[in-house]
NUGUDREN-203563 format. One record per residue: residue in one letter; residue number from 0; x, y negated, z of N, C-alpha, C, CB in turn. Coordinates in steps of 0.001 Angstrom, whole numbers, plus 500000, padded with zeros to 6 digits. Glycine has a CB too. Example, Ala and Ser with C-alpha at 12.3 -4.5 7.8 and 13.67 -1.06 7.14 Angstrom:
2
[A,0,[513190,505690,507800],[512300,504500,507800],[513200,503300,507800],[511308,504473,509046]]
[S,1,[512850,502250,507080],[513670,501060,507140],[512900,499970,507870],[514084,500598,505725]]
end
This chain:
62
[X,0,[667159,602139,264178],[665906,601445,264401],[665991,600052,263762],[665589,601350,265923]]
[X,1,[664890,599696,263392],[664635,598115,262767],[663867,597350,263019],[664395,597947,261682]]
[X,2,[664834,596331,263250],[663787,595431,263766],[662696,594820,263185],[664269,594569,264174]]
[X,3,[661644,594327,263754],[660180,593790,263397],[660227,592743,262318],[659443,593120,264686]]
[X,4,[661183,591770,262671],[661584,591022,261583],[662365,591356,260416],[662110,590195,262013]]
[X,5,[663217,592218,260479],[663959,592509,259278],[662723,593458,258639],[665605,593303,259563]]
[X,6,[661715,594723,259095],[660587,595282,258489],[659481,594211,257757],[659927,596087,259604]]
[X,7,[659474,593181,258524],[658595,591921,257606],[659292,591470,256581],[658230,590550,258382]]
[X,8,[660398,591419,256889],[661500,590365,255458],[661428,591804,254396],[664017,589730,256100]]
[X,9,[661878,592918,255039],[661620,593955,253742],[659983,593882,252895],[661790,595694,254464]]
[X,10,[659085,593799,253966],[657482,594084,253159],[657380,593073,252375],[656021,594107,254086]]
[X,11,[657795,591727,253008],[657668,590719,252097],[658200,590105,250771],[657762,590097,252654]]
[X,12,[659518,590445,250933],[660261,590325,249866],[660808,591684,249151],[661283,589492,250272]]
[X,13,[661589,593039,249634],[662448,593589,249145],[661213,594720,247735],[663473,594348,250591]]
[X,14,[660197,594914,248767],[659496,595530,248005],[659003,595008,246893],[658733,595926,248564]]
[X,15,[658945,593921,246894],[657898,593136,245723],[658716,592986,244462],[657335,591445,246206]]
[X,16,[660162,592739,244441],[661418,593004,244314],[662155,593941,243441],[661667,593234,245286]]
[X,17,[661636,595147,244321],[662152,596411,244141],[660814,596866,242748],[662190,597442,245916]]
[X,18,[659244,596631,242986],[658745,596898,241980],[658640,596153,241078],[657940,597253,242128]]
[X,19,[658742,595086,240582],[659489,594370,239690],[660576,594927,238528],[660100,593603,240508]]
[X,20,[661834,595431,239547],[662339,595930,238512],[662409,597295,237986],[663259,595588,238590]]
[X,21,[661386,598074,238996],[660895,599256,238362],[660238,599160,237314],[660215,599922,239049]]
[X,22,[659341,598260,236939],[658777,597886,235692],[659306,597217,234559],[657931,597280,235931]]
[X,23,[660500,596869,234708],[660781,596512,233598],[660495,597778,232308],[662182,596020,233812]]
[X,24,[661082,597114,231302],[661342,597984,230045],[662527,598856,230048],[661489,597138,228861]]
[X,25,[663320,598401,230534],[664720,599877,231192],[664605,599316,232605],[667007,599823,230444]]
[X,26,[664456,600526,232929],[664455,600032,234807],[665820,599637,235550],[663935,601460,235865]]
[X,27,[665804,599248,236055],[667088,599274,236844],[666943,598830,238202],[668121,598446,236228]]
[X,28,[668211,599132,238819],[668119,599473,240758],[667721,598106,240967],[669869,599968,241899]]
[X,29,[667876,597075,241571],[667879,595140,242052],[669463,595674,242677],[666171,594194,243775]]
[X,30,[669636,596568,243865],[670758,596659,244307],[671800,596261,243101],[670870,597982,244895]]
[X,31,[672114,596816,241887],[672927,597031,240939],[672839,595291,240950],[672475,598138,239581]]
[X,32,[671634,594882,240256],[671804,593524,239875],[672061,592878,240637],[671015,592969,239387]]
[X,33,[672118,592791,242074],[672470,591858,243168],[674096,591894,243223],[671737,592334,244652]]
[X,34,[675042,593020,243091],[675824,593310,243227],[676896,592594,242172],[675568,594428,243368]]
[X,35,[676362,593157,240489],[676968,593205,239398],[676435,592307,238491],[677003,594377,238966]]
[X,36,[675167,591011,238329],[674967,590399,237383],[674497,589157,238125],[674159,591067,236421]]
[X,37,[673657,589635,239310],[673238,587813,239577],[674508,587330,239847],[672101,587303,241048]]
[X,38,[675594,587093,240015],[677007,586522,240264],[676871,585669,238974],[678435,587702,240356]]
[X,39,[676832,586510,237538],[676642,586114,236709],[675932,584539,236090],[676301,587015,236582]]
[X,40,[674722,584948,236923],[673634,583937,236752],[673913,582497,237393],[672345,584520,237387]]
[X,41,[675018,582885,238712],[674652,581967,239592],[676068,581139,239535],[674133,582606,241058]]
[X,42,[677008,581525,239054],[678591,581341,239074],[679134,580922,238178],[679297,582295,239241]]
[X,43,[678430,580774,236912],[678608,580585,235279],[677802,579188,235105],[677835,582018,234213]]
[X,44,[678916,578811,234197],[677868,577382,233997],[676583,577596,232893],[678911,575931,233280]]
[X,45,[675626,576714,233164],[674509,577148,232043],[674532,577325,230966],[673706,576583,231867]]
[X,46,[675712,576250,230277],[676368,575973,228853],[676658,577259,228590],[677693,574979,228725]]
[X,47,[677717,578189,229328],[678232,579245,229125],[677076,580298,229006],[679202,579448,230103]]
[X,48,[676213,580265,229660],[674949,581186,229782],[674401,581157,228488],[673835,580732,230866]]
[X,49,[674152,580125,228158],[673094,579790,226686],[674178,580128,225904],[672348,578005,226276]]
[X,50,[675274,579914,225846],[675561,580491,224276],[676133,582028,224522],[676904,579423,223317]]
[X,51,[676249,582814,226007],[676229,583864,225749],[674879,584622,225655],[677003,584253,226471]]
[X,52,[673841,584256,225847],[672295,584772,225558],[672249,584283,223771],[670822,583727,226815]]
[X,53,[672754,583095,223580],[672810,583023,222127],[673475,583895,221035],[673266,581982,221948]]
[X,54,[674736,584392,221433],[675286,585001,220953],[675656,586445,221546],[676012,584272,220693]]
[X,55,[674851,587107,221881],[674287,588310,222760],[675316,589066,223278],[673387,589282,222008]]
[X,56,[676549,587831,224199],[677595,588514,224676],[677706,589334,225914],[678393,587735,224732]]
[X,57,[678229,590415,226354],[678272,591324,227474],[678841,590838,228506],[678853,592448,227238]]
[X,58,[679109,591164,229801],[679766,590205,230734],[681285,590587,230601],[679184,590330,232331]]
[X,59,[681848,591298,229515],[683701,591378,229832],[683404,590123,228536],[685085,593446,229372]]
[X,60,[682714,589772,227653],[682813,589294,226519],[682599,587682,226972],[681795,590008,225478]]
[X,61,[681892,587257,227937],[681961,586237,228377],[683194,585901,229179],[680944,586123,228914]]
end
């Protein structure tokens, strides 16, 4: 069972979320990206970010 509040935090956020990245141009899960790339985003310095978006490196390549 779930609670009332965690069913609001899902309607409000997970779904909106979840179709988002159904639409992309290759779809992919959010689970995956929560797991395996926002780390990426959030853990890396920006410097490092921009020149791996510059130089279109993969995350073993960074």
């Amino acid at each position: 069972m779930v609670s009332k509040e965690a069913e609001v935090l899902l309607n409000k956020f997970v779904k909106q979320v979840e179709t988002t990245f159904n639409n992309l141009p290759k779809p992919l899960k959010w689970q995956s990206f929560l797991i395996h790339d926002l780390i990426l985003l959030t853990d890396i310095p920006s410097n490092v970010q921009k020149a791996s978006v510059k130089h279109s490196l993969n995350k073993a390549k960074i």
